[in-house]
SESEKOL-818338 format. One record per residue: residue in three letters; x, y, z of N, C-alpha, C in turn; residue number from 1. Coordinates in Angstrom, 2 decimals. Layout:
ALA,X,Y,Z,X,Y,Z,X,Y,Z,NUM
...
***
This chain:
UNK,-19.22,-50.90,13.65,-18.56,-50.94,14.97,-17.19,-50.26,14.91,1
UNK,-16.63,-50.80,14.09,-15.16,-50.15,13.84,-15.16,-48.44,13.22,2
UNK,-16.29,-48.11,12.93,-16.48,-46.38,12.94,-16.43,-45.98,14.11,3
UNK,-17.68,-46.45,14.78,-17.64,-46.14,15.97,-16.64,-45.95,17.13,4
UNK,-15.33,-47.16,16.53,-14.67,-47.44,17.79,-13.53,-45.98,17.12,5
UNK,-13.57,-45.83,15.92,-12.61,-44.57,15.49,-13.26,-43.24,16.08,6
UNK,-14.53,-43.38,15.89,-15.01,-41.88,16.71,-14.75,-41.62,17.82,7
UNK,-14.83,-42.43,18.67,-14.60,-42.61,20.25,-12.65,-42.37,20.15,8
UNK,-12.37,-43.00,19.39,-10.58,-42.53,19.74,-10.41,-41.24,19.17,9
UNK,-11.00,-41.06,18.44,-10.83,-39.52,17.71,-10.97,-38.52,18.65,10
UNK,-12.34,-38.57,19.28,-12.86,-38.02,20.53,-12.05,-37.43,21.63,11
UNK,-11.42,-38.79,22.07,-10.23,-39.06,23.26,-9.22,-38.15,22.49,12
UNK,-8.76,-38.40,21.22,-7.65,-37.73,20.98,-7.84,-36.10,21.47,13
UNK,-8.79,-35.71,20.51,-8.63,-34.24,20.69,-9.34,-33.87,22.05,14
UNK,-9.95,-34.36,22.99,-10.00,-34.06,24.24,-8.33,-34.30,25.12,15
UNK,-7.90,-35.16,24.97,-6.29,-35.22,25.07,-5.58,-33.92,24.71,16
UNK,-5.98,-33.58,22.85,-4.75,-32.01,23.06,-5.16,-31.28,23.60,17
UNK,-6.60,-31.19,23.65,-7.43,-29.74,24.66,-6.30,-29.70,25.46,18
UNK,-6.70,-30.69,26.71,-6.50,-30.74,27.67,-4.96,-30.51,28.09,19
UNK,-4.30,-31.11,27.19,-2.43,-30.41,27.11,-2.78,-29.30,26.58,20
UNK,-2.95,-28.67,25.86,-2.93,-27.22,25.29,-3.72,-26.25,26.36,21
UNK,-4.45,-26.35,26.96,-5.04,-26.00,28.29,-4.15,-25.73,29.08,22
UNK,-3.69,-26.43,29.45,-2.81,-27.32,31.11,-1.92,-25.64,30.79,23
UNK,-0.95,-25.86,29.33,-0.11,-25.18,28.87,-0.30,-23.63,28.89,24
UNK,-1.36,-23.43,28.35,-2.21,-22.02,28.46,-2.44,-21.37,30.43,25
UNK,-2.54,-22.33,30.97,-3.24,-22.16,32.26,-1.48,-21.81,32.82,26
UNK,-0.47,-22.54,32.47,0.78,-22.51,32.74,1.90,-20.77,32.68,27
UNK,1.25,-20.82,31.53,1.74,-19.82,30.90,1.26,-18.14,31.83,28
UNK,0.09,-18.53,32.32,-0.75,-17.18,33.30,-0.19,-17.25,34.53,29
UNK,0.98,-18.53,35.22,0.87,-18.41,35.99,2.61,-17.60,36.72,30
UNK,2.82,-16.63,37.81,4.07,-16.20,37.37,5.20,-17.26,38.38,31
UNK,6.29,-17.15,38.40,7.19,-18.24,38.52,7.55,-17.51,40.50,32
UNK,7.65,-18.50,40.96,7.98,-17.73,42.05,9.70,-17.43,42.31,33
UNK,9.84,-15.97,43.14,10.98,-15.40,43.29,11.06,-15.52,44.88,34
UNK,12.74,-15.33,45.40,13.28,-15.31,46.67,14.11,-14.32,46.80,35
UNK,13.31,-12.94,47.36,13.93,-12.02,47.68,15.26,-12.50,48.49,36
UNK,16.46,-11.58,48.71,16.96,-10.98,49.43,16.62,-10.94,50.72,37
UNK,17.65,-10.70,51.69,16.96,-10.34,53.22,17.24,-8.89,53.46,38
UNK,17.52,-8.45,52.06,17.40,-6.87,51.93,16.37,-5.87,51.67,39
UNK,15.37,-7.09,51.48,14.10,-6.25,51.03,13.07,-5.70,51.84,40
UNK,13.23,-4.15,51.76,12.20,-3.60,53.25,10.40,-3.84,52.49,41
UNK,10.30,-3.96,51.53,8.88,-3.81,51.21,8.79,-4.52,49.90,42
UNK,7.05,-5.01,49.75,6.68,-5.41,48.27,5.49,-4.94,48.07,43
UNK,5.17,-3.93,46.70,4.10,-3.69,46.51,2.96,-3.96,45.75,44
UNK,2.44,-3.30,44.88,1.81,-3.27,43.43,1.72,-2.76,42.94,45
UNK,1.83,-2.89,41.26,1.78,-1.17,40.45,0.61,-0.66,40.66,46
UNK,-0.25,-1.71,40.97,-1.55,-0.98,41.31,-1.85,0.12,42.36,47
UNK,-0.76,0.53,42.99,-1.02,1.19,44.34,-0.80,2.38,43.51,48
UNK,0.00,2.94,42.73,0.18,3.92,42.07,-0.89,4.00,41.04,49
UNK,-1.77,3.15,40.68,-2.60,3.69,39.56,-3.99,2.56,39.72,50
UNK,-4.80,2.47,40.53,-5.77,1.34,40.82,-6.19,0.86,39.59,51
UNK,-6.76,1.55,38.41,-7.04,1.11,37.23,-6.51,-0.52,36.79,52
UNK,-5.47,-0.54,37.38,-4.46,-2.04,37.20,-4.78,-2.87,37.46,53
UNK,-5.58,-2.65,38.95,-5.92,-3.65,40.05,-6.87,-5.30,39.37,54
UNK,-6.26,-6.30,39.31,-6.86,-7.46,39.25,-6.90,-7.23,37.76,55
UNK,-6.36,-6.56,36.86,-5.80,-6.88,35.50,-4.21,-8.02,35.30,56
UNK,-3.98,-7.91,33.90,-2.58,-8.84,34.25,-1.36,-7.41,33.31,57
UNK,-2.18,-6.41,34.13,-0.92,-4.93,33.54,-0.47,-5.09,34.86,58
UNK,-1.34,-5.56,36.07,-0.93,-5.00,37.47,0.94,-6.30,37.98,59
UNK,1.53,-5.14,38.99,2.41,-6.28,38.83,3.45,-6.06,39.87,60
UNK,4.28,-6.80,40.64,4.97,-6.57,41.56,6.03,-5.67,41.99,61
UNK,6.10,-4.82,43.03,7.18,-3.93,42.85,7.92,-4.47,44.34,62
UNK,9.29,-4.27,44.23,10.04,-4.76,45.05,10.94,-3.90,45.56,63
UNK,10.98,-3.29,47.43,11.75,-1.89,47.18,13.18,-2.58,48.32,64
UNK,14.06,-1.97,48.04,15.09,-2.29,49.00,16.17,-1.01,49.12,65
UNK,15.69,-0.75,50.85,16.26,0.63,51.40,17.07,0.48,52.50,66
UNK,18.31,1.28,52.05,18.89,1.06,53.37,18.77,1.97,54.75,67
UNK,19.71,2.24,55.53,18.75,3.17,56.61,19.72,4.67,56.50,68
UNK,21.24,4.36,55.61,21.76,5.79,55.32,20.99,6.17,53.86,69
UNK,21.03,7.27,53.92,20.48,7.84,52.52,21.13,8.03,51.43,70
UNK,20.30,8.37,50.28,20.96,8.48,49.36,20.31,8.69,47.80,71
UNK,20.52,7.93,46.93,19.76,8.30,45.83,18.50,6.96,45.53,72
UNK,17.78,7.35,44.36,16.89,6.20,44.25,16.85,5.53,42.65,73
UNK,17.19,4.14,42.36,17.20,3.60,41.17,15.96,3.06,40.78,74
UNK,15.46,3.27,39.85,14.48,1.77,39.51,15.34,1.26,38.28,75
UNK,14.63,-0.40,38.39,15.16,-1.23,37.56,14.58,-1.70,36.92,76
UNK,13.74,-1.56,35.51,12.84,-2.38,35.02,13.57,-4.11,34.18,77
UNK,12.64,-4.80,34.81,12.83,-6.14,34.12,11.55,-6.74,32.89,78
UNK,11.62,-7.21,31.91,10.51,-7.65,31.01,9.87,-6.69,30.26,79
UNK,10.21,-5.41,29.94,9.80,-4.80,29.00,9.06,-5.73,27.89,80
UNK,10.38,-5.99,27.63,10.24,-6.71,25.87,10.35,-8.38,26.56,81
UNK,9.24,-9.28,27.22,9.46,-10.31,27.34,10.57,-11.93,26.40,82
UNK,10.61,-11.26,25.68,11.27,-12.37,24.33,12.33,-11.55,24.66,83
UNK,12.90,-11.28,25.58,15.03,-10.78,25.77,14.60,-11.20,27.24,84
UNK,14.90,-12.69,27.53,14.90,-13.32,28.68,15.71,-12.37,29.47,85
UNK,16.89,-12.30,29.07,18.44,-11.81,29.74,17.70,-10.71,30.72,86
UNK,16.92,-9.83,30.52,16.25,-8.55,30.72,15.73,-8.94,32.45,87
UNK,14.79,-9.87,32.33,13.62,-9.90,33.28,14.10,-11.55,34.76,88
UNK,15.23,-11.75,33.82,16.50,-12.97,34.75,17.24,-12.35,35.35,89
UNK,17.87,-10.87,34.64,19.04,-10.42,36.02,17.96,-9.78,36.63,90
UNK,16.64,-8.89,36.36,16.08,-8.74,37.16,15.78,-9.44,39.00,91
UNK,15.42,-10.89,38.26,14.94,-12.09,38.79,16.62,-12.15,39.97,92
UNK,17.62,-11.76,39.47,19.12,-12.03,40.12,18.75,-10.87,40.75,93
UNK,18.95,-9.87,40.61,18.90,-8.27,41.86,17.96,-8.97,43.08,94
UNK,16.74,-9.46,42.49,15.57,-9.54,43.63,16.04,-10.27,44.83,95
UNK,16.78,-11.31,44.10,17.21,-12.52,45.07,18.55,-12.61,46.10,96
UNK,19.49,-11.63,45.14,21.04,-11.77,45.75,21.04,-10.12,46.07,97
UNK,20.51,-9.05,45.70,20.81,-7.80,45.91,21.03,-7.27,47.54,98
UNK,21.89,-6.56,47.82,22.39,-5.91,49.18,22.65,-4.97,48.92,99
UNK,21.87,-3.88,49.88,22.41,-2.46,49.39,22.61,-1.67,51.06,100
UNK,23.54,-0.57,50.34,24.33,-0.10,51.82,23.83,1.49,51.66,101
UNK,23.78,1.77,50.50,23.32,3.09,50.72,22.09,3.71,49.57,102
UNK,20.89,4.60,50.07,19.73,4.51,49.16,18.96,3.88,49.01,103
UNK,18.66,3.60,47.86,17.15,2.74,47.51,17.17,2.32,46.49,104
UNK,17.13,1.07,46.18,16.59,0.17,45.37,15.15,-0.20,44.45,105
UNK,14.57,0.20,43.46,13.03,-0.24,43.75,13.27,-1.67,42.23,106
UNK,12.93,-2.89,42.17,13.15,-3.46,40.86,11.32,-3.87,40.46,107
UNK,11.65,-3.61,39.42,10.03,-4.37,39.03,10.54,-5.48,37.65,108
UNK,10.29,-6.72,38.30,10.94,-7.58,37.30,10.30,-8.33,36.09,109
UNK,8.54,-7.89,36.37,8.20,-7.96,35.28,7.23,-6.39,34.69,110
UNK,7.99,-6.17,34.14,7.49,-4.37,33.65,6.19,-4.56,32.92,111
UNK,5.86,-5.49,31.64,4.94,-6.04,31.20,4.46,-7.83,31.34,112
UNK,4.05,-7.60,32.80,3.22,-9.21,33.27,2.75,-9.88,32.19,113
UNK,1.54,-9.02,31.21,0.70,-9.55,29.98,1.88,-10.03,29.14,114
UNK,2.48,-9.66,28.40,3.23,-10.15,27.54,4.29,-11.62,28.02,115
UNK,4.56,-11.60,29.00,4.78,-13.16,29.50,4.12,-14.71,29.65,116
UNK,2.68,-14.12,28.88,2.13,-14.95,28.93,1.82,-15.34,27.14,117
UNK,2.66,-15.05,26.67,2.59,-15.55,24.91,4.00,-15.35,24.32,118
UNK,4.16,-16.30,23.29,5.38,-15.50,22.49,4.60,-15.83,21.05,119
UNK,5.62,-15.11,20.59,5.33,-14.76,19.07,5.34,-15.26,17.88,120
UNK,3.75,-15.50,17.16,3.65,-16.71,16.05,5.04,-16.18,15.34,121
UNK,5.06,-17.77,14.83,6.21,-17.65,13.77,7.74,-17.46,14.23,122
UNK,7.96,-17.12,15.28,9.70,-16.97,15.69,10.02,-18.30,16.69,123
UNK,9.17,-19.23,16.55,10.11,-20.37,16.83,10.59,-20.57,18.53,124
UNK,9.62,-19.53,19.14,10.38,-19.99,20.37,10.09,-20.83,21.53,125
UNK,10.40,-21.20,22.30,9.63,-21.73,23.07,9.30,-21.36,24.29,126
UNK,8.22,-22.09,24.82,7.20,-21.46,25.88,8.22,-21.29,27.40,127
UNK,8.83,-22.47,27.14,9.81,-22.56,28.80,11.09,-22.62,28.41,128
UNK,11.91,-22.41,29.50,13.38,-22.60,28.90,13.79,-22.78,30.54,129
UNK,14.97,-23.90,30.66,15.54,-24.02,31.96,16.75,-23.76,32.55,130
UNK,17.13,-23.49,33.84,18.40,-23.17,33.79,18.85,-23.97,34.97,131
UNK,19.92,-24.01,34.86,20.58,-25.16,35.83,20.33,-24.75,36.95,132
UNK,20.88,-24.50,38.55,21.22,-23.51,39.64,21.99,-24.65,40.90,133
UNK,22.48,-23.89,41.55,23.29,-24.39,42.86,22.04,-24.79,43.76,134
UNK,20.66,-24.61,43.49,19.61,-24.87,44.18,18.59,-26.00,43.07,135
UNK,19.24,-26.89,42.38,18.14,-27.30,41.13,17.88,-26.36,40.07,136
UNK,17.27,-27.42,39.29,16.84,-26.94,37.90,15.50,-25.76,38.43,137
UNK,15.72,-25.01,37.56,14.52,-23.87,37.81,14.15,-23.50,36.40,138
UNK,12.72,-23.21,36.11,12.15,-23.34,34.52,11.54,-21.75,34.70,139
UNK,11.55,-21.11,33.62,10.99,-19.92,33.17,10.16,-19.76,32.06,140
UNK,9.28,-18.56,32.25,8.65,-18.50,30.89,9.52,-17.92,29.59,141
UNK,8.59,-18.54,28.28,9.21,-17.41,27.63,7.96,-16.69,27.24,142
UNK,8.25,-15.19,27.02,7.14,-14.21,26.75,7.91,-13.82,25.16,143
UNK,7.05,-12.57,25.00,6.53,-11.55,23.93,6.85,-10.54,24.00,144
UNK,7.30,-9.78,22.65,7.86,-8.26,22.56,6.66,-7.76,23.35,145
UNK,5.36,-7.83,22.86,4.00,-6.93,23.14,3.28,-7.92,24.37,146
UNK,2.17,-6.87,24.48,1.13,-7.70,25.44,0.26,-8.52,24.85,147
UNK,-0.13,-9.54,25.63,-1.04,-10.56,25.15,-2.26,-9.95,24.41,148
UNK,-2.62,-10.21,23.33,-3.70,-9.62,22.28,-5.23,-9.90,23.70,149
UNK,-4.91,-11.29,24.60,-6.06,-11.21,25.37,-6.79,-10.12,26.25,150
UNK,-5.14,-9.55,26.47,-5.54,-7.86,27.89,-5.51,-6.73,26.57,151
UNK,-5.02,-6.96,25.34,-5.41,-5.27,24.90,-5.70,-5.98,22.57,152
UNK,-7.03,-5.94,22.26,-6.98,-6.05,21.01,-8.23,-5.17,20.49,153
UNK,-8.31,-4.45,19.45,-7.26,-5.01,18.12,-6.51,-3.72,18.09,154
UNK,-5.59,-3.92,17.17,-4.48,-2.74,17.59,-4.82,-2.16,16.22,155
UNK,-4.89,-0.87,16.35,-5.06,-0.19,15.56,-4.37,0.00,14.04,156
UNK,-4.79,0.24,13.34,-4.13,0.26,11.74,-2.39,1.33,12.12,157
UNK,-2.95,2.40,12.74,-1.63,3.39,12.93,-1.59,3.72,14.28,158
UNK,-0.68,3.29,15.11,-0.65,4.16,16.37,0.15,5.16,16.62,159
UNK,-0.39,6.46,17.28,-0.23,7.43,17.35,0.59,7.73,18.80,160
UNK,1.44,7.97,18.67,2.03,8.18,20.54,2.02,9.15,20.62,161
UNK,1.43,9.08,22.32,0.98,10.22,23.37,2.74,10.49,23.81,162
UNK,2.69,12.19,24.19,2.21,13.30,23.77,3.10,13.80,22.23,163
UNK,3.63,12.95,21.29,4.36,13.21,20.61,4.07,13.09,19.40,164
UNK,2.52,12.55,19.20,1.97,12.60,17.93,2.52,11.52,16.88,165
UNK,3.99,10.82,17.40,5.03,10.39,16.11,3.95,9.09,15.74,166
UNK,3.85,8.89,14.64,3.27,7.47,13.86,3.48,6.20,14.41,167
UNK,3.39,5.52,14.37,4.17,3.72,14.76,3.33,3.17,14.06,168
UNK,3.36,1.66,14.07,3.10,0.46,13.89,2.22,-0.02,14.60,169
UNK,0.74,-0.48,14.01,-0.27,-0.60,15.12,-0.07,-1.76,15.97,170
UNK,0.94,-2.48,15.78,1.31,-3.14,16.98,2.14,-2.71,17.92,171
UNK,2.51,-1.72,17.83,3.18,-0.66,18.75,2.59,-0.04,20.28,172
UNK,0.89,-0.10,19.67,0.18,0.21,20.92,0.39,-1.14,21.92,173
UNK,0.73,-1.86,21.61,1.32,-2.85,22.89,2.58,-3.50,23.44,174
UNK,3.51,-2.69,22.69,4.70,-2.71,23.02,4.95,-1.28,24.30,175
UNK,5.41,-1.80,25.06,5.73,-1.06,26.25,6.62,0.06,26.43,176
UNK,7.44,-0.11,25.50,8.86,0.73,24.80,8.51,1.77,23.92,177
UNK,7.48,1.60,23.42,6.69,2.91,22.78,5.89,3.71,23.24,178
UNK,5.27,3.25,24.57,3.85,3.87,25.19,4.44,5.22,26.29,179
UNK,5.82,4.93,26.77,6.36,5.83,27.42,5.74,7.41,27.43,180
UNK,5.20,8.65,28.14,4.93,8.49,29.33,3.68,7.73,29.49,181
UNK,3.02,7.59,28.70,1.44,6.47,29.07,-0.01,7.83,29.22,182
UNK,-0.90,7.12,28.92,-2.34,7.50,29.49,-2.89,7.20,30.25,183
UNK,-3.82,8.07,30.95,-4.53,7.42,32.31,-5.51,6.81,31.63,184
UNK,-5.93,7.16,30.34,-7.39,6.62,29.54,-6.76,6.20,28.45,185
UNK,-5.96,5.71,28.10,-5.23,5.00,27.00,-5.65,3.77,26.88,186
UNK,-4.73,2.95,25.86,-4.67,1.66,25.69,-4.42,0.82,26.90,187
UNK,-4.46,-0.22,26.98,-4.13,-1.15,28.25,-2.55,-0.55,28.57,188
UNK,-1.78,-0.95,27.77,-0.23,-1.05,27.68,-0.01,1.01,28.16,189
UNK,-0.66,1.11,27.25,-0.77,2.66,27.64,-0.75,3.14,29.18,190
UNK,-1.69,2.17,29.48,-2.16,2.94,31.49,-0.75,2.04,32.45,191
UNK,-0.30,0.96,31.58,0.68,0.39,32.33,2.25,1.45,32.71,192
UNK,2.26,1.77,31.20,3.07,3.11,31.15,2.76,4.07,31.90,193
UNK,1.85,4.75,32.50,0.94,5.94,32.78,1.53,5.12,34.58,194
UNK,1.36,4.00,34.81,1.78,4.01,35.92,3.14,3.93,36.82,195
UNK,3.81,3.32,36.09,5.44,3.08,35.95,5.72,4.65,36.26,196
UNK,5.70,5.17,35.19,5.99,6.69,35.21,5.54,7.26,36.70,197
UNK,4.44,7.37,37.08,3.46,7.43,38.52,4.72,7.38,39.29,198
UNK,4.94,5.95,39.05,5.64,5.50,40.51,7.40,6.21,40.40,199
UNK,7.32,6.68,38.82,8.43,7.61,39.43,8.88,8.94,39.92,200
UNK,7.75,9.00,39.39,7.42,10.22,40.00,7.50,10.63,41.81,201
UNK,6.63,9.88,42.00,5.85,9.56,43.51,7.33,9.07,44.03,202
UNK,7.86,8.20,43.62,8.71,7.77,44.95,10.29,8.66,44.18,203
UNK,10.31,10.04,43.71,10.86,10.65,43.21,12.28,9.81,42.94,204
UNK,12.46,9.01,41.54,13.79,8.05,41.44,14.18,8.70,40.46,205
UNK,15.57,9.07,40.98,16.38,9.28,40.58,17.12,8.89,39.08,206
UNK,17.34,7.61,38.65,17.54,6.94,38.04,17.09,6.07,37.36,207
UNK,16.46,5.60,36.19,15.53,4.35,35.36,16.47,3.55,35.03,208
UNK,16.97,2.16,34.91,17.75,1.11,34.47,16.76,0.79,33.56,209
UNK,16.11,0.48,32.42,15.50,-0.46,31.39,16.24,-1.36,30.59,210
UNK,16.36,-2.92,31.10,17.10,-3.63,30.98,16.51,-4.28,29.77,211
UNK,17.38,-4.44,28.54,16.47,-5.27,27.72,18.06,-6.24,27.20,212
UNK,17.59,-6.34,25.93,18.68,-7.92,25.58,18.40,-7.76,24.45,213
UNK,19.70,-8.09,23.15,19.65,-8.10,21.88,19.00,-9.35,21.04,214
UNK,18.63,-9.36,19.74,17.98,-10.85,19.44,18.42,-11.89,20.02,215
UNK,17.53,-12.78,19.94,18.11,-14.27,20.88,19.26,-14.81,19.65,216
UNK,19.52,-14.24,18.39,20.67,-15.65,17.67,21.60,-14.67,17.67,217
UNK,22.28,-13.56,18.36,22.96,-12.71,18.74,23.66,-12.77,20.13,218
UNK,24.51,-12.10,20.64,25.29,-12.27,22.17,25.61,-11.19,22.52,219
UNK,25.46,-9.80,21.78,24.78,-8.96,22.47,23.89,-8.51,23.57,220
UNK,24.08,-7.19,24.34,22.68,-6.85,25.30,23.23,-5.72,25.27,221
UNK,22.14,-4.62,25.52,22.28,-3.29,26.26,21.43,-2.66,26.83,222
UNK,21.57,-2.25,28.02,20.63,-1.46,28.90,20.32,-0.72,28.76,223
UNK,19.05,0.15,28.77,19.00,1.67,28.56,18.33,2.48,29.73,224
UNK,18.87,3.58,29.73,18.98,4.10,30.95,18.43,5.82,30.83,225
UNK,17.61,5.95,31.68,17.02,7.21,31.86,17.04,7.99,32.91,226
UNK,17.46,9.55,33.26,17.70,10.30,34.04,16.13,10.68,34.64,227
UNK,15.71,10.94,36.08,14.36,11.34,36.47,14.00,12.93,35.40,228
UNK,14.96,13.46,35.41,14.71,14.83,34.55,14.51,14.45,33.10,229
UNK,14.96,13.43,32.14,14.44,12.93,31.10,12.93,12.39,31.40,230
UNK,12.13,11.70,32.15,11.38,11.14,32.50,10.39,12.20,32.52,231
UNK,10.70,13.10,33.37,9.87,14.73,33.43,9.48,15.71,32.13,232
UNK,10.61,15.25,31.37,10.62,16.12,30.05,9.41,15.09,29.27,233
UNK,9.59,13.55,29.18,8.65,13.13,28.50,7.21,13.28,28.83,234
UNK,6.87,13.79,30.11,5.73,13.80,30.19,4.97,15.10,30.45,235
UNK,6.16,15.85,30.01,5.52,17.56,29.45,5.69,17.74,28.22,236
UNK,6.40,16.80,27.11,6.73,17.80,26.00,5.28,17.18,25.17,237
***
């Protein structure tokens, strides 16, 4: 009897972590909601620039804010490298508090969606992290340099970047920061690139912001920043 009554709790137990480790997993897919601005003339999808995306988790929100004098056009990427919170939070800040008087705005605050949904064995971090606000506590994910091994595996022994031939690290094919200009028939991370680029093309911007953030046990950050004519050169040379 007393086996029995251990099997049955044993049972319960690990139907118990399923079911938290589940909950957690199911948590992790889901994205956090944002409060534009009353500056924002439009919201799109990367998918509109490259359908391939459509109902993947490469596809992902674009947010444009125009004013009615003219002028030049920025994009702002947020979440490249998910694990540099700092990156894909001021993002998350432009979307919400941004006002603009002259030009165009476009932010995409999560550049790589997939990779927000894991972080990385072994570095200790954790899944949520909270921050105070003048509106309540508000909780975020934490993500991943790369994309989730679920939307793009196995990564190749050597990856090779398009159009430049240079070598990498076969975990490189899912880092977002390497795939730059992208394939239309590439890797997952690859076509995500392939569309970004698209959309700068298409909505001819002027300017790239790629916001990233230095290790987390550091207080460092730096932005990096690309001219539309750099952008052009990468995807002829």
């Amino acid at each position: 009897m007393n086996c029995k009554l251990r099997a049955v709790i044993l049972i319960l137990l690990v139907l118990s972590t399923c079911g938290s480790v589940g909950m957690s997993f199911r948590n992790s897919r889901i994205d956090e909601p944002l409060y534009p601005s009353n500056a924002m003339t439009s919201k799109r999808a990367l998918s509109d620039y490259f359908p391939v995306l459509k109902g993947t988790r490469g596809d992902t929100d674009v947010f444009e804010f125009e004013s009615i004098d003219s002028g030049g056009t920025v994009l702002i990427l947020g979440g490249t490298h998910c694990d540099e919170p700092a990156s894909y939070i001021t993002a998350y800040l432009l979307i919400e508090n941004l006002q603009i008087t002259r030009g165009r705005a476009i932010v995409i605050p999560r550049a790589n969606r997939s990779a927000l949904t894991h972080t990385l064995p072994g570095e200790a971090h954790p899944q949520q992290f909270a921050i105070e606000t003048s509106n309540g506590l508000r909780s975020f994910r934490m993500g991943s340099r790369y994309t989730n091994p679920l939307d793009q595996w196995p990564d190749p022994e050597v990856y090779v970047h398009f159009p430049s031939g240079q070598e990498l690290s076969g975990a490189d094919s899912r880092n977002l920061n390497r795939c730059y200009p992208g394939r239309e028939s590439g890797y997952f991370t690859e076509e995500v690139a392939h569309a970004i680029a698209k959309l700068v093309e298409q909505e001819q911007v002027d300017l790239v912001i790629d916001l990233h953030e230095a290790s987390l046990n550091t207080q460092s950050s730096m932005p990096l920043s690309h001219t539309s004519e750099q952008w052009s050169a990468l995807r002829t040379r």
